[in-house]
Backbone as CSV, one residue per row, in Angstrom:
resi,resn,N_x,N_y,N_z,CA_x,CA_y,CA_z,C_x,C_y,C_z
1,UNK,0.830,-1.183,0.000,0.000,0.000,0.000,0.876,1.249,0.000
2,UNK,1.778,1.112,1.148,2.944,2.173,1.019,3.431,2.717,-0.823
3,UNK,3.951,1.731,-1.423,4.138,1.988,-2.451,3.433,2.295,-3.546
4,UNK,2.351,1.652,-3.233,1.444,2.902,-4.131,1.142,4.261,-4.209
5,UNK,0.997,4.596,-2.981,0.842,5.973,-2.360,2.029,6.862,-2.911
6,UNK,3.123,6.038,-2.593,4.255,6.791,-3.148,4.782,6.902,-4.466
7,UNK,3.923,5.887,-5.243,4.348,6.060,-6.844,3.232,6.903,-7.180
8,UNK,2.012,7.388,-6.605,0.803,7.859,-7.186,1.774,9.594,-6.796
9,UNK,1.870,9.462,-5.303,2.821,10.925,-5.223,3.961,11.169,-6.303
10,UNK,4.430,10.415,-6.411,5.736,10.757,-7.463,5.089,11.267,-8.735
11,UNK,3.728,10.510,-9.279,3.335,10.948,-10.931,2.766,12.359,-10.336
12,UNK,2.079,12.724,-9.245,1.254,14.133,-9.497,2.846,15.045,-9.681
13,UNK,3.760,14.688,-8.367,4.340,15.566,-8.334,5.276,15.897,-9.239
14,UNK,5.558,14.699,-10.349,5.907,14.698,-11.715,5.467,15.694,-12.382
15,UNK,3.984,15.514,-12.626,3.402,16.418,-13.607,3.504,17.982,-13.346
16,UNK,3.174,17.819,-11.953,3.012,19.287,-10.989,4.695,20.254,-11.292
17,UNK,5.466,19.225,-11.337,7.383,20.345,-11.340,7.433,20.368,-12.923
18,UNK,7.099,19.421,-13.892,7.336,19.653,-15.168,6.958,20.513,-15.616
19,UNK,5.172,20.971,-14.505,4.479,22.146,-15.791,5.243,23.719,-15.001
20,UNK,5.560,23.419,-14.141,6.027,24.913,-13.247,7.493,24.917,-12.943
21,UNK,8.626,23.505,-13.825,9.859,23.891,-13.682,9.963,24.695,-14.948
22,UNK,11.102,25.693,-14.867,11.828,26.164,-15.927,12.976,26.095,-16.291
23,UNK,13.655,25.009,-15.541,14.924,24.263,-16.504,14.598,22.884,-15.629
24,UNK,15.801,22.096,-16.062,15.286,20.990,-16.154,16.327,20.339,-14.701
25,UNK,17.514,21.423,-14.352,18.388,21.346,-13.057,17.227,21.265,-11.644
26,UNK,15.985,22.075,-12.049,14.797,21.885,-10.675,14.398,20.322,-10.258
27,UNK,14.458,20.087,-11.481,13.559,18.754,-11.818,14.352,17.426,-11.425
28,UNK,15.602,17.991,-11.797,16.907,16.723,-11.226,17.067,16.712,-9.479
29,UNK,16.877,18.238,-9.290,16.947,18.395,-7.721,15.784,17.536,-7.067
30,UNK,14.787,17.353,-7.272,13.605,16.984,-7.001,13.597,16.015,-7.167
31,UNK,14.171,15.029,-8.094,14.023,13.678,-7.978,15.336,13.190,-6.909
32,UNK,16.107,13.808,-7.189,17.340,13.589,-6.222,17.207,13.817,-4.740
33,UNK,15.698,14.697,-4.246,15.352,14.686,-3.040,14.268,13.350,-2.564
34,UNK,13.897,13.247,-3.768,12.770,12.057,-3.539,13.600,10.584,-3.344
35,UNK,14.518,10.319,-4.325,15.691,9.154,-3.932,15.748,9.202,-2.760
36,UNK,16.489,10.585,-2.346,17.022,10.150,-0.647,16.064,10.034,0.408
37,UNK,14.938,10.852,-0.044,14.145,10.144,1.157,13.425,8.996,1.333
38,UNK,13.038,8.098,0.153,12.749,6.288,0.275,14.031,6.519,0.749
39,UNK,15.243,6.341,0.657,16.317,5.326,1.129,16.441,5.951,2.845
40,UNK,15.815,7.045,3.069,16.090,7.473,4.488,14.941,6.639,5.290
41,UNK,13.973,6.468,4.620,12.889,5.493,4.969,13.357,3.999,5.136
42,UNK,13.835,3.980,4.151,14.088,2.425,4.475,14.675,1.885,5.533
43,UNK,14.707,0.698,6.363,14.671,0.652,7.647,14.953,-1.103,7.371
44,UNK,16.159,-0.905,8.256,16.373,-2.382,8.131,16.114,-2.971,9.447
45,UNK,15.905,-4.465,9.690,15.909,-4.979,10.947,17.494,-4.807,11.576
46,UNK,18.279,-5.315,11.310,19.849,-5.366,11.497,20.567,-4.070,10.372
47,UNK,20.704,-3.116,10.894,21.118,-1.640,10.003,22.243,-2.103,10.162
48,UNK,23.091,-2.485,10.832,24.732,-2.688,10.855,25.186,-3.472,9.633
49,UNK,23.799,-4.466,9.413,24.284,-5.276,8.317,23.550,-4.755,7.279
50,UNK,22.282,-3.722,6.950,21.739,-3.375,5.974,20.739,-4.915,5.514
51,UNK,20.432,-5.744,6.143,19.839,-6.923,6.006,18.392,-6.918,6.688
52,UNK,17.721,-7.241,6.742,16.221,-7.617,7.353,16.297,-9.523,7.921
53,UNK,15.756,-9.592,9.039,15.563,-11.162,9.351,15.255,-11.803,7.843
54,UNK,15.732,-13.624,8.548,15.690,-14.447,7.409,16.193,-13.965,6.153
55,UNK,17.066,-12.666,5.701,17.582,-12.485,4.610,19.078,-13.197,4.413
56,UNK,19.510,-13.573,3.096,20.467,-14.337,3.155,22.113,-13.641,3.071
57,UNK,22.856,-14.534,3.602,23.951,-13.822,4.276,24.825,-14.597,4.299
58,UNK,26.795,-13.907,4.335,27.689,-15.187,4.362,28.110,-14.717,5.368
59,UNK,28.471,-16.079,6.539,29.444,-16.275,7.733,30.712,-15.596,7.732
60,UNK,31.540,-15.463,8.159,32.953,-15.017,8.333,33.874,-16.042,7.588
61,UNK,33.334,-17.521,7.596,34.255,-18.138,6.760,33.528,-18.967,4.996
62,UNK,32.494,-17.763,5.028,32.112,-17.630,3.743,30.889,-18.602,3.333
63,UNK,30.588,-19.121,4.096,28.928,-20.305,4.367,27.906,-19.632,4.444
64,UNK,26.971,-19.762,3.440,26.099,-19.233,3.172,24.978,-19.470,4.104
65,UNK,24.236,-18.489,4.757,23.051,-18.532,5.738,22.293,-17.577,6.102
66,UNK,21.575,-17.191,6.686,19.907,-16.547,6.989,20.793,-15.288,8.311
67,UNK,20.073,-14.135,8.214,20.185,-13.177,9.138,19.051,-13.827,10.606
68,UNK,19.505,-14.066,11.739,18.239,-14.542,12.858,18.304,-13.459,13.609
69,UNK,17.295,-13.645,14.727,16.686,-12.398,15.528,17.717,-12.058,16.367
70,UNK,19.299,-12.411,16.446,20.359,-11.677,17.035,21.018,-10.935,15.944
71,UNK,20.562,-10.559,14.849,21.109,-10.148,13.981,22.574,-10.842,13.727
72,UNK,22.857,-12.420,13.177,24.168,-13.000,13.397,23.383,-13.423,12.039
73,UNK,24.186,-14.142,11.147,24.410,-14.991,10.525,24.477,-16.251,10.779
74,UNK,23.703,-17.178,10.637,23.633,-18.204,11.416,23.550,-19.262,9.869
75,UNK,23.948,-20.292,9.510,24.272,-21.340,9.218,23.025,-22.280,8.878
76,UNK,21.829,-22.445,7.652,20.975,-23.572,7.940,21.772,-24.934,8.171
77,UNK,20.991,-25.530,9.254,21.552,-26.889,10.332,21.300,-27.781,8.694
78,UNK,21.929,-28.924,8.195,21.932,-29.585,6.834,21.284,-30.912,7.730
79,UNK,20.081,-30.891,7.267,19.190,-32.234,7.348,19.598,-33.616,6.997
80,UNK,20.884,-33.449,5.531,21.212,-34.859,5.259,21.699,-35.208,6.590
81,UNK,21.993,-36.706,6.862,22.487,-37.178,8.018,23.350,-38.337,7.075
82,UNK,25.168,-38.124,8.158,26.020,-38.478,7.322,26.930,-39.804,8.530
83,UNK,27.355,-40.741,8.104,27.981,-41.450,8.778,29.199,-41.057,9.987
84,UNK,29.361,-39.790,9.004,30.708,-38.623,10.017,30.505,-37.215,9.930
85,UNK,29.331,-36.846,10.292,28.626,-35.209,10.741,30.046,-34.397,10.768
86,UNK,30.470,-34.511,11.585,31.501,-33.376,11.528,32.346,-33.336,9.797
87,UNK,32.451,-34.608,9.280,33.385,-34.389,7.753,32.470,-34.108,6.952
88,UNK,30.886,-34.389,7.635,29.898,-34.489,6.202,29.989,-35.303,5.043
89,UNK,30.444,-36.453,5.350,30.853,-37.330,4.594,30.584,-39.111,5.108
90,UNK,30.816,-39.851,4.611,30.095,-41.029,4.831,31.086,-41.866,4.428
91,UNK,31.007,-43.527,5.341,32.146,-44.292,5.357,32.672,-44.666,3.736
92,UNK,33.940,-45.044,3.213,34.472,-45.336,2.030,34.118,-44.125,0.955
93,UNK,33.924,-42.720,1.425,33.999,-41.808,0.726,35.344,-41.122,0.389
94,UNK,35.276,-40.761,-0.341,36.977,-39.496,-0.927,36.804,-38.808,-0.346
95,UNK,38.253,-38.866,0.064,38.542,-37.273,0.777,40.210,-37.179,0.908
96,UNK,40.466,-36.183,1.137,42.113,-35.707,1.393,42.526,-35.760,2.593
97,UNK,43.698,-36.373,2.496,44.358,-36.590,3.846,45.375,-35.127,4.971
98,UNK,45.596,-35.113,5.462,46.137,-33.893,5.952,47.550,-32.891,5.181
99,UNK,48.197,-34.280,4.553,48.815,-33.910,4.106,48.881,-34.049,2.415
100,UNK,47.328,-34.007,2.082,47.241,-33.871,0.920,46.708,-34.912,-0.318
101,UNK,47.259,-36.044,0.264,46.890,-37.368,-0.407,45.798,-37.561,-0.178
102,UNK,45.009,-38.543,-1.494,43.771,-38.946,-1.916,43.569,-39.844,-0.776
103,UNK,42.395,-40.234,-0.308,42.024,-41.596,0.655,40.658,-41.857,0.908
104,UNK,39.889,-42.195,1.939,38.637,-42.814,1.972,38.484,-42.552,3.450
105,UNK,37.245,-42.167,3.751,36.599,-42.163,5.152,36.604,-43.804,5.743
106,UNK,37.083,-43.907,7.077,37.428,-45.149,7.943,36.562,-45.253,8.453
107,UNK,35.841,-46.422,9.265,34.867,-46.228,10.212,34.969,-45.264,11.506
108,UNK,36.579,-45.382,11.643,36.641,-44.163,12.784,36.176,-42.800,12.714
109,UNK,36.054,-42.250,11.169,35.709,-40.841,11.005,36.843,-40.203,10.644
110,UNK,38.256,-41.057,10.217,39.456,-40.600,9.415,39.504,-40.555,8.607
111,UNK,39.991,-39.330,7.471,40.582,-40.006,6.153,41.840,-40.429,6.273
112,UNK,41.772,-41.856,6.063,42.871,-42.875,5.778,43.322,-42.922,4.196
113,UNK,44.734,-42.611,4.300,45.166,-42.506,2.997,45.563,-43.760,2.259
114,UNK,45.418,-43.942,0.992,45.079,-45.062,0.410,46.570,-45.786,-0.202
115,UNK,46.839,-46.980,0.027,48.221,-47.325,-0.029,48.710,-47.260,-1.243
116,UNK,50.151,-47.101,-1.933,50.231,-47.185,-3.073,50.163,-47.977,-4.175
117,UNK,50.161,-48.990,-3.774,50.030,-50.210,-4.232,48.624,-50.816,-4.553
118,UNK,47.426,-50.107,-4.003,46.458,-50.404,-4.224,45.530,-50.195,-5.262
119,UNK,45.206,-51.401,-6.120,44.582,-51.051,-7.367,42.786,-51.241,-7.060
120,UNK,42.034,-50.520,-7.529,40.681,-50.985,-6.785,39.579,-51.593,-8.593
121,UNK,38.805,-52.203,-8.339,37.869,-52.670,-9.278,37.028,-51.394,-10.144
122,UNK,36.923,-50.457,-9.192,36.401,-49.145,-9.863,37.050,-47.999,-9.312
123,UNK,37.885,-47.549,-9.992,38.801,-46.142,-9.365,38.541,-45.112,-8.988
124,UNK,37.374,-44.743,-9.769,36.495,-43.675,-9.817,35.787,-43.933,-8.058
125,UNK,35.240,-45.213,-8.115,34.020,-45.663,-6.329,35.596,-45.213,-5.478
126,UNK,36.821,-45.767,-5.943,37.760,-46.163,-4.914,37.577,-47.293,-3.807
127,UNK,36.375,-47.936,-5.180,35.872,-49.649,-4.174,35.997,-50.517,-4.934
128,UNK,36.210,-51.782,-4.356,36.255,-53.369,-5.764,34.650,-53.392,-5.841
129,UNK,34.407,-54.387,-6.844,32.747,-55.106,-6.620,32.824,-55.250,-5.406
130,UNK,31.037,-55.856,-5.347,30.623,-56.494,-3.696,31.283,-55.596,-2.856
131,UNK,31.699,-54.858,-2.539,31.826,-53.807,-1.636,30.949,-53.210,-0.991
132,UNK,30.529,-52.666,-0.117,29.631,-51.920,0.904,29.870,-50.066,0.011
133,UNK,28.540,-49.843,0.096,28.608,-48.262,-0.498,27.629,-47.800,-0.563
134,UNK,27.231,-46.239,-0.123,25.739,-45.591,-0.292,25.324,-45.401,-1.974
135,UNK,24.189,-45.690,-1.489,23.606,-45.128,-2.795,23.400,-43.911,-2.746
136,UNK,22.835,-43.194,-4.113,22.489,-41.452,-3.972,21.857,-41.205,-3.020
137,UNK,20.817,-42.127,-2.882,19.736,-42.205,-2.053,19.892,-42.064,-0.421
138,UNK,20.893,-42.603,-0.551,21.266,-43.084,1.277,21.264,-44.043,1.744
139,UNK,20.930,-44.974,0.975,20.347,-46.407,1.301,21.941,-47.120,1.049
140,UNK,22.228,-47.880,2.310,23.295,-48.986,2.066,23.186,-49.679,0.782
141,UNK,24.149,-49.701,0.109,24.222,-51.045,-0.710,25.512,-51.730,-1.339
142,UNK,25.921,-52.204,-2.429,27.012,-52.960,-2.790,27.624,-52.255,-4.479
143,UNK,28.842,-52.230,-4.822,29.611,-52.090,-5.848,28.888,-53.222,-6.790
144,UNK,28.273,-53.040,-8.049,28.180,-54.457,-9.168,29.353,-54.170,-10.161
145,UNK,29.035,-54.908,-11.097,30.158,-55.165,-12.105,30.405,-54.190,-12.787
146,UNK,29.226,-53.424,-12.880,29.411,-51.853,-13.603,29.577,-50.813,-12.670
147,UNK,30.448,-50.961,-11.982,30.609,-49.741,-10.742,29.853,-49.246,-10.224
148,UNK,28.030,-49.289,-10.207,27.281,-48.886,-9.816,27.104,-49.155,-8.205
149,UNK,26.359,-48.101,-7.472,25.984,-48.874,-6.244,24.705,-49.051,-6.402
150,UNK,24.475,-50.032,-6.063,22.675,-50.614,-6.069,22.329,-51.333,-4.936
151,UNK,21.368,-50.943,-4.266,20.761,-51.844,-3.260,20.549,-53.235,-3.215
152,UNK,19.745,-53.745,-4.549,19.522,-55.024,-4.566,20.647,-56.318,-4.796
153,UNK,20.030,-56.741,-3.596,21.560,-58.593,-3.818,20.803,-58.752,-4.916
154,UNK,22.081,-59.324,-5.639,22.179,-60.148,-6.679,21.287,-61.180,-5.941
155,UNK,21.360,-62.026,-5.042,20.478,-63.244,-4.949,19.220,-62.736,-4.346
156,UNK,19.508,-61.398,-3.326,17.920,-60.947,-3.214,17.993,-61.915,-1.580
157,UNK,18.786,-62.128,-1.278,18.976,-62.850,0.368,19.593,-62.093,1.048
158,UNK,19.156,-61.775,2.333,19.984,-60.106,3.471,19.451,-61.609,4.704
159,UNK,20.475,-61.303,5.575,19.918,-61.792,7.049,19.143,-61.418,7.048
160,UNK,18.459,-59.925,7.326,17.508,-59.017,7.229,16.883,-58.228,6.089
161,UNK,16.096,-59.086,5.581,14.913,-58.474,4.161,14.495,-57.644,4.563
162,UNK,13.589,-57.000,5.870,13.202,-55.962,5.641,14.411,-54.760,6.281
163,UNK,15.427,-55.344,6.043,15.823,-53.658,6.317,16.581,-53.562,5.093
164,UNK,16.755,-54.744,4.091,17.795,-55.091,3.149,19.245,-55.024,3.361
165,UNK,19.430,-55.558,4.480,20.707,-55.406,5.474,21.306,-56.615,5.549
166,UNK,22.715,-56.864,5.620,23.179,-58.422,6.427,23.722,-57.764,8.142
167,UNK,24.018,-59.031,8.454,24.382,-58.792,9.790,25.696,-58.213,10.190
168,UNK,25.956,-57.270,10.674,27.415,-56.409,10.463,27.294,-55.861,9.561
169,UNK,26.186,-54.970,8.953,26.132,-53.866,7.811,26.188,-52.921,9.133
170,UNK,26.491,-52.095,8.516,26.612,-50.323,9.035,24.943,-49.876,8.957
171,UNK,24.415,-49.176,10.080,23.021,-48.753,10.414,23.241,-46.937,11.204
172,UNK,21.707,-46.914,11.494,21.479,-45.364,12.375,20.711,-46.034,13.223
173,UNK,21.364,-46.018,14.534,20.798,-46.337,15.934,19.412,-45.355,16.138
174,UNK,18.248,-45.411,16.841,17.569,-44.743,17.220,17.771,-43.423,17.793
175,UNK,18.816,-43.624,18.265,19.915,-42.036,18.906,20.686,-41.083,17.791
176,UNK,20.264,-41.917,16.724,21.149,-41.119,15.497,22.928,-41.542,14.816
177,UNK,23.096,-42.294,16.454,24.496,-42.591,15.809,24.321,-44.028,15.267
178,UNK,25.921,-44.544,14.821,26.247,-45.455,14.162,26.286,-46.431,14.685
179,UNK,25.847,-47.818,13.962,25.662,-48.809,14.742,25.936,-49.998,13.686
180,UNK,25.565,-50.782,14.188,25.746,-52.601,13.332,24.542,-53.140,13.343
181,UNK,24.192,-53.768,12.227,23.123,-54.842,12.289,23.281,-56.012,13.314
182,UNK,22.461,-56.378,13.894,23.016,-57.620,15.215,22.066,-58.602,14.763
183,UNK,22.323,-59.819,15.323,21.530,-61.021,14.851,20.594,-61.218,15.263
184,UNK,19.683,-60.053,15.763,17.971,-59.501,16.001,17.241,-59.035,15.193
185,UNK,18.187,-58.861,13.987,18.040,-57.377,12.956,17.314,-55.868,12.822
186,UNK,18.201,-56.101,14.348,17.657,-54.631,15.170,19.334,-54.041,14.923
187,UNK,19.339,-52.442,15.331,20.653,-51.799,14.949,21.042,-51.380,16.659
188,UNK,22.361,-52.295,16.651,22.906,-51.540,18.157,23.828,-51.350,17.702
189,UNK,24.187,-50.528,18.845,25.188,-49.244,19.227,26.509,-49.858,19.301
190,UNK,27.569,-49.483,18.532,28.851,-49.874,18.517,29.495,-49.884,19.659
191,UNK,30.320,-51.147,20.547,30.776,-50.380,21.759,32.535,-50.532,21.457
């Protein structure tokens, strides 16, 4: 509504300086007073940052996130859920080692660097076949002959059909953390 009011003011007062300016320096002054006062109007929630809540914003180390009601930059929390939260990354994934070298997430939550000698079935997975590996999806599953990861056994037999799991697959405990399939084909807690 505001802005209507103020574009309906701008056309009278358009018409009103055009028919009663006599150069055209009045007319520049006048719009150049009207600029500054929307922008003197304008009113931010967080003026330090020139931002309004929920507007988007980068952290100090450049992560993109939302202005909140402390006026901070705050970080959306990432919903995927990953085998190693802190790397954001998930077991037998790539990653770089500290000192640079290629390697794979460990169950510990290391990247373990990958020996030299080691040739793998798909270079690209950095896994042989039959290997353990997420799908896009999230869903546990295995390396096939075409480097793919796919859920389904080849024979279509899991200790556990309905979770499509064997026993000693990698799981999410009810608590969120990591766990093992047990011979209940319930998921406990690693000790």
């Amino acid at each position: 509504m505001k802005n209507k009011i103020a574009i309906l003011l701008l056309a009278f007062s358009f018409v009103f300086v055009t028919n009663s300016c006599n150069n055209r320096s009045d007319l520049k002054d006048l719009i150049d007073l009207i600029k500054k006062k929307n922008n003197d109007d304008k009113k931010f929630d967080c003026p330090e940052l020139q931002l309004n809540y929920k507007d988007a914003c980068k952290t100090a180390r450049g992560e993109v996130g939302f202005v909140n009601a402390d006026c901070d930059c705050e970080v959306k929390a990432n919903d995927k859920r990953f085998d190693c939260p802190e790397l954001q990354k998930n077991f037998k994934d790539k990653c770089e080692t500290r000192d640079g070298k290629p390697g794979f997430v460990n169950e510990r939550c290391n990247c373990e660097a990958l020996p030299n000698d080691r040739k793998f079935d798909c270079p690209d997975l950095q896994l042989n076949f039959k290997d353990k590996c997420r799908t896009a999806d999230g869903n546990m599953g295995f390396v096939n002959e075409k480097c793919d990861c796919v859920t389904s056994n080849t024979n279509n037999k899991y200790d556990c059909p309905e979770l499509k799991l064997n026993f000693k697959d990698p799981c999410k405990t009810a608590s969120g953390t990591v766990g093992y399939v047990n011979n209940d084909c319930g998921c406990a807690e690693k000790r």
